[in-house]
C-alpha positions as CSV (number, residue, x, y, z in Angstrom):
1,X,65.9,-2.1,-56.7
2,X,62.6,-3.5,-58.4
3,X,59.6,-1.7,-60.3
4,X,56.5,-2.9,-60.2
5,X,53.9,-2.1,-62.6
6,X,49.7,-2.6,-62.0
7,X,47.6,-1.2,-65.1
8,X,44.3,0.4,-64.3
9,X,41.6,0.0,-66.7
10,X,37.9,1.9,-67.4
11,X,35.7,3.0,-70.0
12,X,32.6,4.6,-70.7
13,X,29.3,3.1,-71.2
14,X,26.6,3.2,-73.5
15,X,24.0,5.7,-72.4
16,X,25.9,7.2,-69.1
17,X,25.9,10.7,-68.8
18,X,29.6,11.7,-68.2
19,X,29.3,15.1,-67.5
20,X,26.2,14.8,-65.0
21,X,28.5,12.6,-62.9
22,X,26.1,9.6,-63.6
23,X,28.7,7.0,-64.7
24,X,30.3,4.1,-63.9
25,X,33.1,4.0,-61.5
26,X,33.8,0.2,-62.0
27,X,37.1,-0.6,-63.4
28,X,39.7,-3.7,-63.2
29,X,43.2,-3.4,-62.1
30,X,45.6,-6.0,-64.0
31,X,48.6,-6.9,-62.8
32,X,52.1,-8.8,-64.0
33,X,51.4,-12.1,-62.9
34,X,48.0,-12.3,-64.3
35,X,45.5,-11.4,-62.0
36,X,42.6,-9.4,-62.7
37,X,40.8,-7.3,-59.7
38,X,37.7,-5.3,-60.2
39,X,37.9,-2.2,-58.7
40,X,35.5,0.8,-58.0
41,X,35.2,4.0,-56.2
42,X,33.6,3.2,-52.4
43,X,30.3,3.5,-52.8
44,X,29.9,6.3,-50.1
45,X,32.1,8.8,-52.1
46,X,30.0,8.6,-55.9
47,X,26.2,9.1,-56.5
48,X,24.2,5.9,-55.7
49,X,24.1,3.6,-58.6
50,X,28.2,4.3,-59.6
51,X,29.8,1.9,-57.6
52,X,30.3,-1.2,-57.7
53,X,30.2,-2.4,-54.1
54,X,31.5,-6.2,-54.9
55,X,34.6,-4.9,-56.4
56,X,37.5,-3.0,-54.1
57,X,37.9,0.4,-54.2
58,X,41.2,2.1,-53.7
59,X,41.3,2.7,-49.7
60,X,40.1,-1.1,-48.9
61,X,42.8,-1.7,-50.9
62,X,45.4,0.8,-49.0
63,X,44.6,-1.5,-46.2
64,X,45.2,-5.0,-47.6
65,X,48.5,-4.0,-49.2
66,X,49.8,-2.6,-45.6
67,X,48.5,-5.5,-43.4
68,X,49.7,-8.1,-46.4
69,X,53.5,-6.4,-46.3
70,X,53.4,-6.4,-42.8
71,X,52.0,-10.2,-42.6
72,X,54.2,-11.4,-45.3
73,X,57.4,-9.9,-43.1
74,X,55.7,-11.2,-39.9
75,X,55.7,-14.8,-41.6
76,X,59.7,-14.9,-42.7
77,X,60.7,-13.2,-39.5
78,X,58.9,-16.5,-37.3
79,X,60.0,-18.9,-39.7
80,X,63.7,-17.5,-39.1
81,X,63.6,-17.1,-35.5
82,X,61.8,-21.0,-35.5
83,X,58.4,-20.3,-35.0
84,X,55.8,-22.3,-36.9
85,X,52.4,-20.0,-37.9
86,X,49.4,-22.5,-38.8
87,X,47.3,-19.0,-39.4
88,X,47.4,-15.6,-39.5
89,X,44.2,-13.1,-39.7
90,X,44.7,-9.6,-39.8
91,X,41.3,-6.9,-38.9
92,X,42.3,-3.9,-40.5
93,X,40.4,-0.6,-39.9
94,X,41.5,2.3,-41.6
95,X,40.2,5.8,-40.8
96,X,39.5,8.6,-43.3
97,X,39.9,12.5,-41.8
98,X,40.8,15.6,-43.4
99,X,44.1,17.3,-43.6
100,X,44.8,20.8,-43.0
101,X,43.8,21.9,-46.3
102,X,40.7,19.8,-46.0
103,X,41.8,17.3,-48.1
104,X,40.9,13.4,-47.4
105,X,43.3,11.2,-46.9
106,X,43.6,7.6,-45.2
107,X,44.6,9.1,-41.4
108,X,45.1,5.9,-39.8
109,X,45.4,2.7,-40.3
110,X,45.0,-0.3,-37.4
111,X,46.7,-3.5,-37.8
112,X,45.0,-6.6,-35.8
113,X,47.4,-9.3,-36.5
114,X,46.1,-12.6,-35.1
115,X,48.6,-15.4,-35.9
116,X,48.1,-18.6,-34.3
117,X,51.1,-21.1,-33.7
118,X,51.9,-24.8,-33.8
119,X,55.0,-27.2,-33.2
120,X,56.8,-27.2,-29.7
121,X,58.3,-24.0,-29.7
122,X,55.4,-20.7,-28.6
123,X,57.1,-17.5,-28.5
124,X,56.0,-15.3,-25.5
125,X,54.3,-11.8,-26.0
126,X,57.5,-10.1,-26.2
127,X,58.9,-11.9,-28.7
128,X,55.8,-11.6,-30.6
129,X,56.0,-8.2,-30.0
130,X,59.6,-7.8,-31.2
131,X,58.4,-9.8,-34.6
132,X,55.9,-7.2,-35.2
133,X,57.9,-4.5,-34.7
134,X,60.8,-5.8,-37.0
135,X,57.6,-6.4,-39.9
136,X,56.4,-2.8,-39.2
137,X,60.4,-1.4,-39.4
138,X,60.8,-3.3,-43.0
139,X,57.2,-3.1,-44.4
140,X,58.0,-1.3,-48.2
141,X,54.3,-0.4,-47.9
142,X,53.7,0.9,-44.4
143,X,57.6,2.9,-45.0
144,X,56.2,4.5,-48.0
145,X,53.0,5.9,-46.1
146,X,52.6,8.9,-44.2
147,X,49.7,7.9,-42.6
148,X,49.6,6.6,-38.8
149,X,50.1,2.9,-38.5
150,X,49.3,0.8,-35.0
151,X,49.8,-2.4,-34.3
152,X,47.6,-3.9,-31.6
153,X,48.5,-7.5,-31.6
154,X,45.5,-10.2,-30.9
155,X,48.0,-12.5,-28.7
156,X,46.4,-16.3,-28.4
157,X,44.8,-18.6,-30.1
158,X,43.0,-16.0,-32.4
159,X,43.5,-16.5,-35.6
């Protein structure tokens, strides 16, 4: 199998005061191939003035990484079965709760895949259907989540 590595980066600034909570939660994440994404607590969970609300923070990205894996899977399972996708937009919600111990965790997350396709061959709803569900069944990210995922495909010309 492969790793895969990400490194997290932050550091203090002059004049915060750590211990009073009043510091930055900005950070970047770096990854492997190069890329460089600031990152930040969500701006609801820290004292006003902490977050950065441009960068994104660790549940926003929860979300992406499931509805990418899933999209990603979505796009070689079309191409094999000889669909052609022209676009794909996923609407992802996610929903925060707490657990029995009163713990918050990421509860639910909705999938709104929208593709839209091109060339002479449409699949029909339930061979859409069956393409999201094969995605879903070999998503790495979605199998390594206990949280409820749905799938409420946006069948059309959505996307």
């Amino acid at each position: 199998m492969v790793d895969y590595t990400a490194t997290v980066r932050w550091h203090a600034r002059d004049g915060e005061d750590f211990t009073a909570q009043r510091y930055s939660r900005a950070h970047e994440w770096r990854f492997d191939g190069g890329a460089v994404v600031p990152g930040s607590a969500a701006p609801g969970n820290v004292p006003a003035g902490t977050a950065d609300e441009s960068a994104v923070d660790p549940e926003e990205a929860l979300l992406a990484a499931a509805a990418s894996c899933h999209m990603l899977y979505f796009l070689a399972y079309a191409a094999k079965a000889g669909f052609t996708i022209e676009s794909y937009v996923d609407e992802t919600v996610g929903a925060v709760a707490r657990n029995q111990a009163g713990d918050p965790w990421v509860a639910s997350i909705v999938l709104r895949p929208a593709a839209r396709f091109g060339g002479d061959r449409r699949p029909t709803r339930a061979e859409i259907d069956d393409l999201h569900h094969r995605s879903h069944k070999s998503c790495i990210i979605a199998n390594s989540l206990k949280s409820a995922i749905t799938i409420e495909p946006v069948y059309g010309e959505a996307a």
